[in-house]
C-alpha positions as CSV (number, residue, x, y, z in Angstrom):
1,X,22.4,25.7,2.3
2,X,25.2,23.9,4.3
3,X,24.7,26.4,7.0
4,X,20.6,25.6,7.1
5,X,20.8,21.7,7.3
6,X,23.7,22.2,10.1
7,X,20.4,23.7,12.0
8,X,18.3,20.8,11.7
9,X,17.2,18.9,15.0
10,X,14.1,17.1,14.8
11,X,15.0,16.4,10.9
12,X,18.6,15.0,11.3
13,X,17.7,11.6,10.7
14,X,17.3,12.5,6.7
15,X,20.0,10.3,5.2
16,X,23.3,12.1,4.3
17,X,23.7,10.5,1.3
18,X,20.0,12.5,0.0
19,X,19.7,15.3,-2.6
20,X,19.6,17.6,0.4
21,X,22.2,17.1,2.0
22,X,24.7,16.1,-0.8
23,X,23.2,19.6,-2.6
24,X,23.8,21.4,0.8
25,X,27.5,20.4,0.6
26,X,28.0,21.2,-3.1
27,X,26.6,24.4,-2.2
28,X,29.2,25.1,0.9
29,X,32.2,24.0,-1.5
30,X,30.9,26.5,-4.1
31,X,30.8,29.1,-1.6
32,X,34.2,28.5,-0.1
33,X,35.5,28.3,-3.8
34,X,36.7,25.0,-3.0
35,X,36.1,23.4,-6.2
36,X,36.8,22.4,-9.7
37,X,34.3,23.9,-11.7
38,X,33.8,21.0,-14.2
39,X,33.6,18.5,-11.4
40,X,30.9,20.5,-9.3
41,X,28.9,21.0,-12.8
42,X,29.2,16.9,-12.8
43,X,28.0,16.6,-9.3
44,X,25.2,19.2,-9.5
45,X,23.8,17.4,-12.5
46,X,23.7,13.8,-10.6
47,X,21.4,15.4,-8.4
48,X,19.1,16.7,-10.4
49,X,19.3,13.3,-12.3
50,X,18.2,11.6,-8.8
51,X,15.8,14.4,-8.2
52,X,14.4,13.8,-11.7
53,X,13.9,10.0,-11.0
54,X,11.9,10.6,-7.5
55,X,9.7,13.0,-9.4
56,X,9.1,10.1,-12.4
57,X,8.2,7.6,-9.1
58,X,5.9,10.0,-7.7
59,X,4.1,11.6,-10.6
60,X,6.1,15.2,-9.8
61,X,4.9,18.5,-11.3
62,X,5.6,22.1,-11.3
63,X,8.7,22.8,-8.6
64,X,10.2,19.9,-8.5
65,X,12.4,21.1,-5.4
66,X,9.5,22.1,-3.6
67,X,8.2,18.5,-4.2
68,X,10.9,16.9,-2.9
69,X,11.6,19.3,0.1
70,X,7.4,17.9,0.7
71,X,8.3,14.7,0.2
72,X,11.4,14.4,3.1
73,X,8.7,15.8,5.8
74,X,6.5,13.4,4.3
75,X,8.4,10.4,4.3
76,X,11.1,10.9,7.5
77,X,10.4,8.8,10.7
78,X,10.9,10.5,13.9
79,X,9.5,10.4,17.6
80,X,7.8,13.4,17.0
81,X,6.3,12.7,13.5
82,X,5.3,9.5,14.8
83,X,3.7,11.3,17.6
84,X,2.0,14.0,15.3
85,X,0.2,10.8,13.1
86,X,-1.9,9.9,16.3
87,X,-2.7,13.4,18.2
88,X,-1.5,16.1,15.4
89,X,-0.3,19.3,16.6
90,X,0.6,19.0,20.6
91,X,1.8,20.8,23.2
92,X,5.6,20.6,24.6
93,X,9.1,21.9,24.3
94,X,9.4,19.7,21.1
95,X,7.5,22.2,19.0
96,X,10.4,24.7,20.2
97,X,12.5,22.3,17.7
98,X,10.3,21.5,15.6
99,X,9.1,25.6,14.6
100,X,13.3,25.6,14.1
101,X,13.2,23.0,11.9
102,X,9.7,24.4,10.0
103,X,11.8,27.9,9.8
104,X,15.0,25.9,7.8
105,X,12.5,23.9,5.4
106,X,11.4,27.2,4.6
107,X,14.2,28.6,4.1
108,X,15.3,25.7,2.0
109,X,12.2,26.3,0.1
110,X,13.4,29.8,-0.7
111,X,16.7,29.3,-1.7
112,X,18.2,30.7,-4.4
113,X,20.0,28.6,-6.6
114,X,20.7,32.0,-9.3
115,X,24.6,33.2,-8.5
116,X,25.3,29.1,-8.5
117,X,23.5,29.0,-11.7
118,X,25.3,32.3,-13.0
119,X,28.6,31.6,-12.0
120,X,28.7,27.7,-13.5
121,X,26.9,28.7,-16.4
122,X,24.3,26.1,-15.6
123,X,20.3,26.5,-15.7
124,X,18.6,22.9,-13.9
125,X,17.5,24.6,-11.1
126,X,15.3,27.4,-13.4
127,X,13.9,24.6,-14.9
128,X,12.8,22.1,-12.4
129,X,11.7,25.2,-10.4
130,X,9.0,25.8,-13.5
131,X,9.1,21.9,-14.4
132,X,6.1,20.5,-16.6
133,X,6.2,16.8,-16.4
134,X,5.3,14.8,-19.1
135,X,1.7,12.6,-18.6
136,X,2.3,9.8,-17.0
137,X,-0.6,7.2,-17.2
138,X,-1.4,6.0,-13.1
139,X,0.6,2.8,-13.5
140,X,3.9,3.9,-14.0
141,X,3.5,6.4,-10.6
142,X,2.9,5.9,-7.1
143,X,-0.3,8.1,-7.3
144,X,-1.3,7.4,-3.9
145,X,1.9,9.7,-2.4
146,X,1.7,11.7,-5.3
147,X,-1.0,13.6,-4.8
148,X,-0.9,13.9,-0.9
149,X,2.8,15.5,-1.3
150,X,2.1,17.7,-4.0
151,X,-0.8,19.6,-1.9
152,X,1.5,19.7,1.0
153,X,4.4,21.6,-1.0
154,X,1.2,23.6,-2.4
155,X,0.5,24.4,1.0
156,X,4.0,25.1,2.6
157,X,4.0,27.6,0.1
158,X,1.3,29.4,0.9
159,X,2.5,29.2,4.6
160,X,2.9,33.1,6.7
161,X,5.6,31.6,9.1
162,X,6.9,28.3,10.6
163,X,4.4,28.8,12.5
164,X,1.6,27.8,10.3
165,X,3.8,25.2,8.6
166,X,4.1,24.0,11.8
167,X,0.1,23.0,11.6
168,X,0.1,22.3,8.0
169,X,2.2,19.7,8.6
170,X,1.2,18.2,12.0
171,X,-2.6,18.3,10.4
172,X,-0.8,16.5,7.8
173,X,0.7,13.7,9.3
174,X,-2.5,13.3,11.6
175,X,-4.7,12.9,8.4
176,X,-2.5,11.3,6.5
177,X,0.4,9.6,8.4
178,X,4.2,9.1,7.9
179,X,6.4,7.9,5.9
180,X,5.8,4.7,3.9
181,X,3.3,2.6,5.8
182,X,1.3,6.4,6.4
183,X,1.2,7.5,2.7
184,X,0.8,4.1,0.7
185,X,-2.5,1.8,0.5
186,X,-0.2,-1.7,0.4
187,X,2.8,-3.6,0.8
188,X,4.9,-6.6,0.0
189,X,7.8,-8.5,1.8
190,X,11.3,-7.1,0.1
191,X,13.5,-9.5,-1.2
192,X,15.8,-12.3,0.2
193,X,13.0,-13.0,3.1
194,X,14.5,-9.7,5.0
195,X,10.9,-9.0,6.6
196,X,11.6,-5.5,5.5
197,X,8.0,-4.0,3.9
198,X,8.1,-2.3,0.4
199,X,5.6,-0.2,-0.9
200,X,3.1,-2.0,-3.7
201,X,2.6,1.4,-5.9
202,X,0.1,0.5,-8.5
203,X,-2.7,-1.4,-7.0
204,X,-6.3,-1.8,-8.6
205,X,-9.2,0.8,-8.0
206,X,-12.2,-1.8,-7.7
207,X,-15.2,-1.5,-5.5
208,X,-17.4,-4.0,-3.9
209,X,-19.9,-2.4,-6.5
210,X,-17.8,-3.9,-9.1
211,X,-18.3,-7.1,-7.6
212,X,-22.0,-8.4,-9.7
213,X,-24.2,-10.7,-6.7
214,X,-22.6,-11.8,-3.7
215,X,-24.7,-9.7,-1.6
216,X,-24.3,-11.5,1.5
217,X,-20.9,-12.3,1.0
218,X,-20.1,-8.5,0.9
219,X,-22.7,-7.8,3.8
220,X,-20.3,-10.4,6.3
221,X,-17.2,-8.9,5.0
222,X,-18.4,-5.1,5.6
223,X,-19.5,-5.6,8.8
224,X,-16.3,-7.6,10.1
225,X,-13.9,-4.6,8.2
226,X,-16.1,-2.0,10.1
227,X,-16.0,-3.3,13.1
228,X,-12.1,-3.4,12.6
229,X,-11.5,0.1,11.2
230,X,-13.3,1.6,14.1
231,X,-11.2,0.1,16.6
232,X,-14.2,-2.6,17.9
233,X,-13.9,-6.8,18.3
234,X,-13.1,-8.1,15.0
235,X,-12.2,-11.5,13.4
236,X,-9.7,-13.0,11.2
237,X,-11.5,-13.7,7.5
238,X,-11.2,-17.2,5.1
239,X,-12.9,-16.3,2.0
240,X,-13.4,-20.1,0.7
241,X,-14.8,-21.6,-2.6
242,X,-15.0,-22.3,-6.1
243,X,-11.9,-20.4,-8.3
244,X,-13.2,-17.1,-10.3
245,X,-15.9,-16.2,-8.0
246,X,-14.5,-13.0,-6.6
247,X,-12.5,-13.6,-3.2
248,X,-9.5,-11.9,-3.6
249,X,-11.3,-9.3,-5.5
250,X,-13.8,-8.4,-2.3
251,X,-10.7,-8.2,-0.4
252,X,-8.5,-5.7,-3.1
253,X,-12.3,-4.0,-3.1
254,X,-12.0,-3.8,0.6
255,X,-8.9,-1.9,0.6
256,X,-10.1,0.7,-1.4
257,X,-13.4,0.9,0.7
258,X,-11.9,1.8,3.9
259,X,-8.1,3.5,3.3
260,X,-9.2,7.0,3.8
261,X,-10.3,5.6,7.3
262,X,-6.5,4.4,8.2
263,X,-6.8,0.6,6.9
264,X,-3.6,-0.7,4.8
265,X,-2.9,-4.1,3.7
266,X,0.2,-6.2,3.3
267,X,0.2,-9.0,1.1
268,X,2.1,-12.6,2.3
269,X,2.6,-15.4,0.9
270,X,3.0,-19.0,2.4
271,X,7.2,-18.8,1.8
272,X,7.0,-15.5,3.5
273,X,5.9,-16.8,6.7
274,X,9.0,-17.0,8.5
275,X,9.0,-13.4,8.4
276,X,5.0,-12.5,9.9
277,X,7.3,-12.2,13.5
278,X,9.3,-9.3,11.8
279,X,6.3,-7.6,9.6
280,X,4.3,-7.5,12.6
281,X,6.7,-5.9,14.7
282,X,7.1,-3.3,12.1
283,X,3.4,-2.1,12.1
284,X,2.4,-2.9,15.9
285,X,2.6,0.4,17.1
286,X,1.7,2.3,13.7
287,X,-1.7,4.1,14.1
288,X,-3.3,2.3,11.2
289,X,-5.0,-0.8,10.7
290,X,-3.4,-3.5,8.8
291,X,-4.5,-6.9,7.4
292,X,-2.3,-9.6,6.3
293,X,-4.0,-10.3,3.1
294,X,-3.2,-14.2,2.4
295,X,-4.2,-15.0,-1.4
296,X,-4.9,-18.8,-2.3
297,X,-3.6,-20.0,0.7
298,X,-3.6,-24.1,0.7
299,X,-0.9,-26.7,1.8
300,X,0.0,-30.1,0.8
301,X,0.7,-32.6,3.3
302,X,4.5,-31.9,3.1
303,X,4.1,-28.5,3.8
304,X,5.0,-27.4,7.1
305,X,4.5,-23.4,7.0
306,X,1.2,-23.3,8.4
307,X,2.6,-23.8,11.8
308,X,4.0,-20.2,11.4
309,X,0.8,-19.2,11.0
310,X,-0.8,-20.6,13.4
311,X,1.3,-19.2,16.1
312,X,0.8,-15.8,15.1
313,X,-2.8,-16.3,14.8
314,X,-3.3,-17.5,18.0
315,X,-1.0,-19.9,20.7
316,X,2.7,-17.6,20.2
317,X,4.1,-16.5,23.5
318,X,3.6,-12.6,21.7
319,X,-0.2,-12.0,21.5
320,X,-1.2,-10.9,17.8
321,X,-1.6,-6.8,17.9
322,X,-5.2,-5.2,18.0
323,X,-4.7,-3.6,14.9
324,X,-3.7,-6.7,12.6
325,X,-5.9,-9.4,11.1
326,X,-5.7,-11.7,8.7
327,X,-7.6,-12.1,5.3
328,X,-7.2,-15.4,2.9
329,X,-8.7,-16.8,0.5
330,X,-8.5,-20.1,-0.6
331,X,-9.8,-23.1,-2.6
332,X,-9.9,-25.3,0.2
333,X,-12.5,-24.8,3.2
334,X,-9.8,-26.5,5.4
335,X,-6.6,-25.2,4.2
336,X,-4.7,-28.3,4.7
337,X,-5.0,-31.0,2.1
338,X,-6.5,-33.7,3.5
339,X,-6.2,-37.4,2.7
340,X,-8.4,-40.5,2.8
341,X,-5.4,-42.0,4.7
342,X,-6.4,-39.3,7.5
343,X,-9.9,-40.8,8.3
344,X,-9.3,-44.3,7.7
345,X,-7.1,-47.4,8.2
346,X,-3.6,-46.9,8.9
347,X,-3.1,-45.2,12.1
348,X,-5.2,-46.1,15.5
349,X,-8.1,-44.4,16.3
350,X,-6.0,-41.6,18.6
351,X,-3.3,-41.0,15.8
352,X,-6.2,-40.6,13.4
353,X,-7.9,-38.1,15.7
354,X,-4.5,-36.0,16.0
355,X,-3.9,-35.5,12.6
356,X,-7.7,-34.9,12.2
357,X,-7.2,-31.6,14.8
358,X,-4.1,-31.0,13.7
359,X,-5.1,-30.2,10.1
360,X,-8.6,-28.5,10.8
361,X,-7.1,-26.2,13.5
362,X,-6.0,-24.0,11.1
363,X,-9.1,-23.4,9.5
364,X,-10.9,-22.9,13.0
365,X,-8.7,-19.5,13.7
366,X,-10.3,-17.6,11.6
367,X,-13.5,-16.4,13.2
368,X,-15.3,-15.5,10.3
369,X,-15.6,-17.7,7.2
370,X,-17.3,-16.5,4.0
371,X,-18.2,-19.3,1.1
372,X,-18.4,-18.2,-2.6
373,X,-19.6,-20.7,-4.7
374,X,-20.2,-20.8,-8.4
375,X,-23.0,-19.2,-9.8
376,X,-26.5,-20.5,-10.9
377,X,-27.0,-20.3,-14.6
378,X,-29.3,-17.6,-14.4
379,X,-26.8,-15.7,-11.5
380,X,-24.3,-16.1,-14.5
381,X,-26.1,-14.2,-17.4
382,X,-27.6,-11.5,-14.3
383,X,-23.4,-10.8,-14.0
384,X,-23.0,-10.8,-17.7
385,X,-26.2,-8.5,-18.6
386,X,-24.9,-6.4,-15.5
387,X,-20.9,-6.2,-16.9
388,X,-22.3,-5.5,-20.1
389,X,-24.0,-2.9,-19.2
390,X,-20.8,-1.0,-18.0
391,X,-19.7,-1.0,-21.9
392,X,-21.9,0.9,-24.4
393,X,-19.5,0.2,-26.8
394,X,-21.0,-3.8,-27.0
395,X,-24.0,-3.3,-28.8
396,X,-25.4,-7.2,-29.1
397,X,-29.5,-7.5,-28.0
398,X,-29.6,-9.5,-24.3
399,X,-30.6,-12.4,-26.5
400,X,-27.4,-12.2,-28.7
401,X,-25.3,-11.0,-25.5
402,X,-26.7,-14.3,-23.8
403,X,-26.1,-16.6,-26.3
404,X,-22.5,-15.9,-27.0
405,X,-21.7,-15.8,-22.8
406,X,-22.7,-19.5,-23.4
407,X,-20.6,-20.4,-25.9
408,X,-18.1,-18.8,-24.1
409,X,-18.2,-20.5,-20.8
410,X,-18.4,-23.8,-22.4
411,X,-15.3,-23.3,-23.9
412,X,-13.3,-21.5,-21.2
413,X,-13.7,-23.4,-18.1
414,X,-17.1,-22.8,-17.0
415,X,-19.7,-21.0,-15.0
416,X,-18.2,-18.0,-13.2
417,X,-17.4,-14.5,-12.3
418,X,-14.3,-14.7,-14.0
419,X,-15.4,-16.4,-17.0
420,X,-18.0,-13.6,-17.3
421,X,-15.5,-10.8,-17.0
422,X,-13.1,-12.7,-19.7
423,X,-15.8,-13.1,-21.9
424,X,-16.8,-9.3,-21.7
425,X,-12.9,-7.9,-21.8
426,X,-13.4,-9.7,-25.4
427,X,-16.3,-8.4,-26.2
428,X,-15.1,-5.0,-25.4
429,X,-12.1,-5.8,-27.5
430,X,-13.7,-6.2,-30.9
């Protein structure tokens, strides 16, 4: 295995400190019968302890090597991956490396762990070469890389020669993309404010279906998200209004909606906003579309943040990419808390004025605005009838099911979507 790895050229960057290489130089000490055998037992079985973690991330199954042999193409960043995630297969001198490097994984995918196996009395690679994980519920894996890996080791195997793993795996990266940003839906800033992106691996599955009424709401927010996806003039998004009403759900919904067609979100907070400079320099170039998804975004008067913000959106020296926009909701149709103080005695007319702008031209970046506002009484029990429709295990007449969603909102903070979907989670709880 040593000897295979040594080969790699396209493929070097893979870390030295991964299962393949730290297995490729347990296997060249074995063979040079450079070792202890209790020690190389040790270090063969914290391995397959790593391997067995990466396979309880991702939801692994069947031959775990092969999985994780997938998942290294998958995941490793190079100029000619990168390349392969906008045109796929191409023509040049690189594909004389990269059919080398196709002819080692496969290799690698064929090795035969048996005389190691035989000689230190040892049987983990038998077993994660047959390996039948336990069921895992989606939650607890990163489903989303999951699945796309496994059906590429399913169809590496099947491959003739490195040359048709060659187009597996370019048709591969062009459908699917690279690494992190290519093969997950969303992201968060890492810790400590380094700007670094980490994957978000369980997000929710709802649809703009889910979302009861709102018709128009949806309508405005298709058409701007379309228009985005498919590479045309699009607008930043405030999704404004009353708390409960669905906001950041039409955005989560959103995500879902349009992944398969290259869109991924990152999710920022206000703290975070030093580091929109760094995020955006990470995804610039990527061929996907990303929005900066901005949940209840407000400030107080202290608050200085926004002025990040603002510079990004529109006014920094570095014009914001053509594949980024920004998505918030919020409370507040302005954003910035605004005071009595601001549009009265106190100041002169001009200082008044400036603060006025100063505090609204926030608000005025993003292109499109979308208002949700509580529901009417009978737009409340038309969600309820239609949420309770979605559980045949409540079995209350409309009359009862009506009666009780009043109760309910009286006592839980009034008319909304929310309250609705509260009140039928306990229903559906009896």
């Amino acid at each position: 295995m040593y000897r295979l790895t040594s080969k790699l050229i396209i493929y070097r960057k893979i870390p030295r400190d991964s299962i393949l290489f730290r297995l490729a130089g347990i296997c060249h000490r074995f063979y040079e019968e450079e070792y202890e055998k209790e020690e190389l037992v040790g270090e063969i079985l914290d391995e397959i302890n790593r391997l067995l973690d990466l396979a309880t991330t991702y939801g692994f199954d069947r031959n775990l090597w092969h999985n994780y042999l997938a998942f290294l193409l998958a995941m490793t960043e190079t100029p000619f991956t990168l390349v392969s995630e906008k045109a796929g297969a191409h023509e040049g001198s690189v594909n004389l490396f990269a059919e080398n490097d196709f002819a080692v994984f496969r290799k690698l995918f064929d090795y035969d762990f048996s005389e190691i196996e035989n000689t230190l009395g040892i049987n983990c690679f038998s077993i994660i070469s047959h390996y039948h994980a336990v069921g895992k519920t989606e939650r607890i894996f990163n489903k989303s890389v999951s699945v796309k890996v496994q059906a590429l080791s399913e169809a590496i195997e099947g491959a003739a020669d490195e040359k048709e793993m060659y187009r597996i795996v370019t048709e591969f990266y062009r459908a699917y993309g690279v690494g992190k940003l290519g093969l997950n839906k969303a992201f968060r800033i890492g810790d400590a404010g380094s700007g670094l992106l980490e994957p978000i691996t369980a997000t929710s599955d709802v649809v703009l279906d889910d979302l009861i009424g709102y018709e128009l709401q949806k309508k405005k927010l298709i058409r701007n998200t379309e228009a985005f996806v498919s590479g045309r003039a699009a607008n930043n998004v405030l999704l404004f209004g009353d708390a409960g009403t669905g906001k950041s759900t039409s955005v989560k919904a959103i995500l879902n909606e349009y992944y398969d067609r290259g869109l991924r979100m990152i999710e920022i907070y206000k703290h975070e906003f030093r580091c929109l400079s760094s995020v955006i320099s990470q995804i610039k170039n990527r061929n996907y579309r990303f929005i900066l998804f901005m949940d209840d975004l407000s400030f107080e008067e202290f608050e200085t943040e926004y002025k990040y913000l603002k510079a990004v959106i529109e006014g920094g020296i570095e014009t914001k990419p053509e594949n980024v926009l920004i998505y918030a909701t919020s409370n507040r149709r302005h954003l910035i808390r605004e005071t009595w103080r601001d549009k009265t005695d106190g100041d002169d007319e001009l200082h008044r004025t400036d603060t006025m702008s100063e505090k609204l031209s926030l608000a005025a970046r993003f292109g499109v605005t979308i208002g949700f506002y509580k529901p009417s009484p009978q737009e409340f029990k038309e969600i309820v009838k239609g949420l309770a429709a979605r559980h045949p295990e409540i079995r209350l007449s409309e009359t009862e099911l009506l009666q009780e969603a009043n109760k309910w909102e009286l006592a839980h903070g009034g008319i909304s979507g929310r309250t609705a979907q509260q009140f039928i989670n306990y229903l559906a709880g009896l």
